[in-house]
N, C-alpha and C positions, 0 to 999 in steps of 0.2 A: 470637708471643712464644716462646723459645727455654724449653725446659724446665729446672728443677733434677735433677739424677739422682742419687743415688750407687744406684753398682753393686758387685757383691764379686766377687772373681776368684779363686774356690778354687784354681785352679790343682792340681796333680795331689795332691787331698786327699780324703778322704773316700771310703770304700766308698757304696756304692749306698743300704742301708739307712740308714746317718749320716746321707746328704744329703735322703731323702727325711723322715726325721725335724728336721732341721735344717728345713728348707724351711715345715715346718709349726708349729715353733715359732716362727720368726722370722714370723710370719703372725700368730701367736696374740696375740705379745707387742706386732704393732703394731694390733692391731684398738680400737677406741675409740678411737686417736690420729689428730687430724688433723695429717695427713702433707703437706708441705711440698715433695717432692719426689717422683720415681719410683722405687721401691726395684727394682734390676735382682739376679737372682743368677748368674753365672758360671760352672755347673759343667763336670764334666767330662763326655766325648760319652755314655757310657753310663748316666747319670743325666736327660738331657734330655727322654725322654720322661714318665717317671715322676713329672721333681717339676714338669715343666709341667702334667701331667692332675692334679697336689696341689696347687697352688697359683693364688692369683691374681697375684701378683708377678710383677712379668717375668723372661724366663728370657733368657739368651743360652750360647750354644755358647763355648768359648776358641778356637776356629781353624774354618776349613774348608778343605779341597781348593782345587787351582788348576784342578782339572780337572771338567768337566760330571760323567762316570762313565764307568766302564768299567775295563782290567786293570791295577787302581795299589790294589793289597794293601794292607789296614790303614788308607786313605785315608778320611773322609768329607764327601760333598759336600755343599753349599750346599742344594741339593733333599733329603738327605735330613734336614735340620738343622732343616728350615722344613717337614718332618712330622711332627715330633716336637711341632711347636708352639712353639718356641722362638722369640723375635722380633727376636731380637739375636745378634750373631757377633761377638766380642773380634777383631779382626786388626792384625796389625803388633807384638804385643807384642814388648816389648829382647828377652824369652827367645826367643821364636821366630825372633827376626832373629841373637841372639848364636849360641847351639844349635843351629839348624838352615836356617841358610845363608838366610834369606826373606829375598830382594832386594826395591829395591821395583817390578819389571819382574814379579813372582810376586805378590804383594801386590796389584797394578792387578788382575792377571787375578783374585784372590780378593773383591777390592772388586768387579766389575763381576758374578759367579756370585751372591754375597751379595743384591747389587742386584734382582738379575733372579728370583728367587727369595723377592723382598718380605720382605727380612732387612734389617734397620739395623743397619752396622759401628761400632762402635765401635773409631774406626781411634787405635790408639796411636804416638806420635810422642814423640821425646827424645833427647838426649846424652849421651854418658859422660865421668866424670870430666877425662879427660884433653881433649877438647873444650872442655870450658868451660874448662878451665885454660888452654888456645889461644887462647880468645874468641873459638871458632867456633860455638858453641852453636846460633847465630840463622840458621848458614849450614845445620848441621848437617839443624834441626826445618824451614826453608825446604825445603829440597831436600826430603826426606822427605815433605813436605806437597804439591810440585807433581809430585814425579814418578811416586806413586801415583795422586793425585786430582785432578789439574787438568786431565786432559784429559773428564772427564764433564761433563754440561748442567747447567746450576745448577738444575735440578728433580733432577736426581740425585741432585748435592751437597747438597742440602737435606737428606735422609735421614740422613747421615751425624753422627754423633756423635764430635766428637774428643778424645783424652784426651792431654795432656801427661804422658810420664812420664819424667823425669832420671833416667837410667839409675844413677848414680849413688845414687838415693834410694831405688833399691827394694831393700828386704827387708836394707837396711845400718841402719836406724836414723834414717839422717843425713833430715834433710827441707828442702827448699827454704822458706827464707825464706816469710813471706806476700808479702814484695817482690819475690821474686826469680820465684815463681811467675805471681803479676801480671803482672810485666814477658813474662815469656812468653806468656802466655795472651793481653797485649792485642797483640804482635807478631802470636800468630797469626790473631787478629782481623783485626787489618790486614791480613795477607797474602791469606785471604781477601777481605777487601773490595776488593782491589788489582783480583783474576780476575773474582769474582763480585757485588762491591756491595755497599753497604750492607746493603742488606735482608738478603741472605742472609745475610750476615756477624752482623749481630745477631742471627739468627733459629737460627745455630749454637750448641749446646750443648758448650762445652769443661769435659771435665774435670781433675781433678788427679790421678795416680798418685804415688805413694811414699813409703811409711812414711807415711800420712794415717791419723793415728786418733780416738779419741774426746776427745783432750786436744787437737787443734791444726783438728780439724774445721771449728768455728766458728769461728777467726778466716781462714782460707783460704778458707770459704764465702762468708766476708761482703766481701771481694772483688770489684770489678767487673766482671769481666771471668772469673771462676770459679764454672762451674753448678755442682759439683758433680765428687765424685769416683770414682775406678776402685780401689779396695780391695783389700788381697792379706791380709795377717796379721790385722788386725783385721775380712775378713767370716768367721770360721770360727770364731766363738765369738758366738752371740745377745748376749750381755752386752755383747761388746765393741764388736760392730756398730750398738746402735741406740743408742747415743752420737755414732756420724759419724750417722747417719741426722738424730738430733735436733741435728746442728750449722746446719740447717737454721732 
């Protein structure tokens, strides 16, 4: 059975002390609630050790290295990410493909280091405005989908958590229909299932990214083909976050 998640993706927020406080409120606030899903949190690389030894929540890293190790400055890799205890690595995000050039020929190699290293990506995939204005959308999050991931074993694949995010919808307001989000998420289903089968395919956790909050949560959870989503604005406020949590 494929998991529910929502995950929160600080993204470049919070000092050190915030998030280790943060981490531990959001812990406090969901204890005695039975929880419906995996709460994952996002942060940034220099926080990973600290609020994974403070927490029981999952932790994920927002990127990792394309590279094992060695002379590549400011980089860190997959092995040092998964000793910090963190159990998850955000990759593929729009920002990291828009900002800073991540093809998905750099991506594969980040997917397969993540892998090897017993890290689950949560690999982001999506279009931007003027794509879907094309009605390339489906060609766009295809490709994206096969030319990082489709050359691993479907025990690979299995690991992998995938998050739609219409590039479009992040940190704009605007949010994808519950329809429109549907219709993608059971495309990407299918697409899966096309390489790797049923099984796998159902057994995938796809989430939703952009602009998802505590007002539009539940109706985009309750979706068939939508475990759960990848959070940017609404995980960096406890209040605002265990409203997507209990959309659940």
């Amino acid at each position: 059975m494929r998991k529910n998640i929502v995950a929160g993706n600080w993204k470049m927020n919070k000092n050190l002390q915030e998030g280790v406080a943060f981490a531990k409120d959001l812990e406090a606030a969901l204890a005695g609630k039975t929880l419906k899903c995996d709460v994952i949190i996002g942060t940034p690389f220099i926080h990973l050790a600290s609020v994974a030894s403070s927490t029981k929540l999952g932790v994920a890293a927002q990127n990792c290295a394309d590279k094992a190790s060695g002379a590549y400055t400011g980089e860190v890799s997959a092995a040092m990410v998964a000793s910090t205890g963190a159990k998850y690595v955000i990759l593929g995000h729009s920002e990291r493909r828009t900002y800073y050039g991540e093809t998905d020929a750099i991506l594969k190699e980040k997917v397969l280091l993540a892998l090897a290293n017993g890290l689950s990506p949560i690999f982001c995939i999506g279009e931007t405005k003027d794509e879907r204005e094309k009605n390339v959308h489906f060609d766009v999050v295809k490709k994206q989908t096969v030319d990082a991931l489709f050359e691993l074993s479907a025990e690979d694949f299995s690991k992998i958590v995938m998050a739609y995010e219409p590039v479009w919808a992040i940190g704009t307001g605007l949010t994808a229909t519950s329809a429109q989000a549907q219709e993608m998420h059971a495309y990407i289903r299918q697409t899966i299932a096309d390489k790797y089968g049923k099984e796998v395919a159902d057994n995938t956790s796809i989430l939703y990214g952009g602009s998802a909050n505590g007002g539009n949560a539940k109706e985009l959870f309750a979706c068939p083909d939508i475990d759960g989503g990848l959070i940017g604005g609404a995980s960096l406020d406890v209040e605002k976050f265990i409203p997507v949590i209990e959309g659940f």
